[in-house]
N, C-alpha and C positions, 0 to 999 in steps of 0.2 A: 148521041152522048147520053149514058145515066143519068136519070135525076132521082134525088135525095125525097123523101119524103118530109110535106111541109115547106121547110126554107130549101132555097135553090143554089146546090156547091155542085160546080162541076169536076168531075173525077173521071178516070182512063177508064176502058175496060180491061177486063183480064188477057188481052192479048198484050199490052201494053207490058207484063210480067217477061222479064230475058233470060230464061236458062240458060241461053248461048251463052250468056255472062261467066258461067261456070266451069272453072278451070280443074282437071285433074291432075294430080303428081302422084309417078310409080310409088309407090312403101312396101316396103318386105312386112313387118312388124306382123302379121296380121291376129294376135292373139290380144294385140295391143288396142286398150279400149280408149277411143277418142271420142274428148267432151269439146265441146263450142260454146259458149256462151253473149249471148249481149243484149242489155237493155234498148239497142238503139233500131225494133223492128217498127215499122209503121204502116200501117195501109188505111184503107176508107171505109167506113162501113155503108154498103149501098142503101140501106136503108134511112139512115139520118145522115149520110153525108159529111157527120163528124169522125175526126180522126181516131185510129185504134192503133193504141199502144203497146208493145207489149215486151216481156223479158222470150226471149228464144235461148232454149238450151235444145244442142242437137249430141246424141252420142252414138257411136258407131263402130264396129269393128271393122276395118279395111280389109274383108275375105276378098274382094274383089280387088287387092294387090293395087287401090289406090285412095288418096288422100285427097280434100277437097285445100284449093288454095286459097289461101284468108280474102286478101286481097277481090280474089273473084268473088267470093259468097260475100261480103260488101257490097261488092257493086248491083250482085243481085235483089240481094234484101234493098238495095236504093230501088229498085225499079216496081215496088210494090208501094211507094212511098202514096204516089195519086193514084191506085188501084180501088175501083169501088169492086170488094171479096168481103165476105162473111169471114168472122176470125176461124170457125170450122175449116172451111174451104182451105184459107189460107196454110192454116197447118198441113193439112191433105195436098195442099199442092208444093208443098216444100218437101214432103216427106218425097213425093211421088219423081223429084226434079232430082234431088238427092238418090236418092235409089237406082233411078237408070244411071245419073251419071259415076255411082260409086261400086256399082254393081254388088252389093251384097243386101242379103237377107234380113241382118242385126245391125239395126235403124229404126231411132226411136225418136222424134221430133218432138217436144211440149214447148209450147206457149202460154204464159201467163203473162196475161192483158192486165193494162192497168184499170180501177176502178172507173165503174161507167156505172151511175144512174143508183151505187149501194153495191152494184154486181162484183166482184169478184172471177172470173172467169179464165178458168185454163184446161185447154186442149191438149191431145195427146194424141200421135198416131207411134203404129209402130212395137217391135219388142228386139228386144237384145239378144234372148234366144238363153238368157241365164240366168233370171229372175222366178 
């Protein structure tokens, strides 16, 4: 099991993270730009073991003729909740879980973490392909 540095919280590792959780629906639409949004992502930071907040916006064209089901990407982002992942990583591996399962190219992840220590901090993988 990780340990935090300093004080001692225990957290999963990143296996403990469920893509399987991820559900696909066919959509024709595919010129159609899809935004997600939600303040409610959380994971652990392995390093201090305190929790990392943050707002997730995901936007996507469905060239891959499918759509991600809400429901499922819920349950997912639940499964990072006790995950000890750097906020870096964690964007990188949503982007990376998103992508095979939606199969297209124009997939752009950002997260912005809530304030930690004065920090400000938000990630970004990914391009739309129209910017």
């Amino acid at each position: 099991m990780p340990k935090a540095e300093g004080r001692v919280f225990n957290f999963e590792p990143k296996e403990a993270i469920r893509p399987d959780f991820l559900e696909p629906i066919p959509f024709e639409g595919r010129e159609e730009l899809i935004r997600i949004e939600t303040e409610e992502f959380s994971a652990v930071c392995p390093f201090s073991g305190l929790p990392d907040i943050g707002r997730v916006v995901i936007e996507y064209f469905p060239d891959g003729g499918k759509i991600v089901e809400l429901k499922s990407l819920k349950y997912y982002f639940v499964s990072f909740r006790n995950v000890g992942i750097y906020q870096e990583e964690a964007t990188k591996r949503i982007y990376e879980d998103l992508k095979k399962l939606l199969e297209t190219e124009r997939l752009k992840v950002t997260i912005t973490y809530n304030i930690r220590g004065g920090f400000l901090t938000t990630t970004q993988i990914g391009s739309l392909g129209v910017e």
